[in-house]
C-alpha atoms as one frame of an Amber mdcrd trajectory, in Angstrom:
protein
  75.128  98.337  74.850  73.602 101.466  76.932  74.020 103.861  74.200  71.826
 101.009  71.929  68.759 100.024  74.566  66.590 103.337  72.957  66.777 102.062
  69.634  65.725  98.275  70.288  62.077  97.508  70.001  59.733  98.377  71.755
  58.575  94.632  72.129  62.154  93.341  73.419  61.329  91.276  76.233  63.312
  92.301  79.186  61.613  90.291  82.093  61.425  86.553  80.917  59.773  85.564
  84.033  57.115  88.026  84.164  56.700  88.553  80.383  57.888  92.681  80.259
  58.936  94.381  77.468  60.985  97.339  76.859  58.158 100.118  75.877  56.147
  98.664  79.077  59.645  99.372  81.514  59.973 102.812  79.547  56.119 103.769
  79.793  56.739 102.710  83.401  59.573 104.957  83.996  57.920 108.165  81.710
  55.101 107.925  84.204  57.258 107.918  87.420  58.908 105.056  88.035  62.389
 105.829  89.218  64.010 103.454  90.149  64.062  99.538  90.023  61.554  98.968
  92.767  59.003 101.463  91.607  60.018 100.138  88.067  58.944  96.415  89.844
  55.924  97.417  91.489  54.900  99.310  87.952  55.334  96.436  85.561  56.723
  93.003  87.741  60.002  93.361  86.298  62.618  91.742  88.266  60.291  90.664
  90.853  60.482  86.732  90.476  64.087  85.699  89.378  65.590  89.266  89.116
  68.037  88.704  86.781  66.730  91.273  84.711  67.401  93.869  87.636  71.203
  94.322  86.840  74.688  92.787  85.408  75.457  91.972  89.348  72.037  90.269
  89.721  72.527  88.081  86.639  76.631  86.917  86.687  75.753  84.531  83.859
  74.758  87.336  81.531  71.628  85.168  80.723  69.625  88.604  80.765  70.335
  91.143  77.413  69.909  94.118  78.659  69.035  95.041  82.452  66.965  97.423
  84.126  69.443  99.133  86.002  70.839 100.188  82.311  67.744 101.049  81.028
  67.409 103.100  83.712  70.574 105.415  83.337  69.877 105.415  79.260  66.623
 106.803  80.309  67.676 109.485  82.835  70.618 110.656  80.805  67.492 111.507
  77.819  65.629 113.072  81.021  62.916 110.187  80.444  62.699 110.262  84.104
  59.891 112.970  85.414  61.672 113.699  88.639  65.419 113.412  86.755  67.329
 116.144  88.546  70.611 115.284  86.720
């Protein structure tokens, strides 16, 4: 699935609870947002249920993709401003 998370919409919906979409995480994460905390405080991703956050968080796979995945797609395409990897 990681190599696939860039090429779903833009308009996936990530965060059920809070309502956040894939272009809003990776906006997020263009403009600073780091890591899954600063990716939380950014958008409200993962701050309610946060099964969204990663696999471990959500052992039911009820979530489709995670942020924690998103997150290492995006650094390994040096998304990330402060990507030193």
């Amino acid at each position: 699935m990681d190599k696939d998370i860039l090429s779903l919409p833009e308009d996936t919906e990530v965060c059920l609870c809070e309502g956040v979409t894939l272009g809003e995480i990776l906006e997020a994460i263009k403009n600073g947002a780091c890591d899954i905390d600063a990716i939380g405080d950014a958008t409200g991703a993962g701050t309610v249920c946060g099964l969204c956050r990663s696999r471990e968080d959500d052992p039911d796979e009820e979530r489709e993709i995670h942020l924690d995945e998103i997150l290492e797609v995006a650094k390994e395409k040096g998304l990330c401003p402060d990507n030193n990897g």
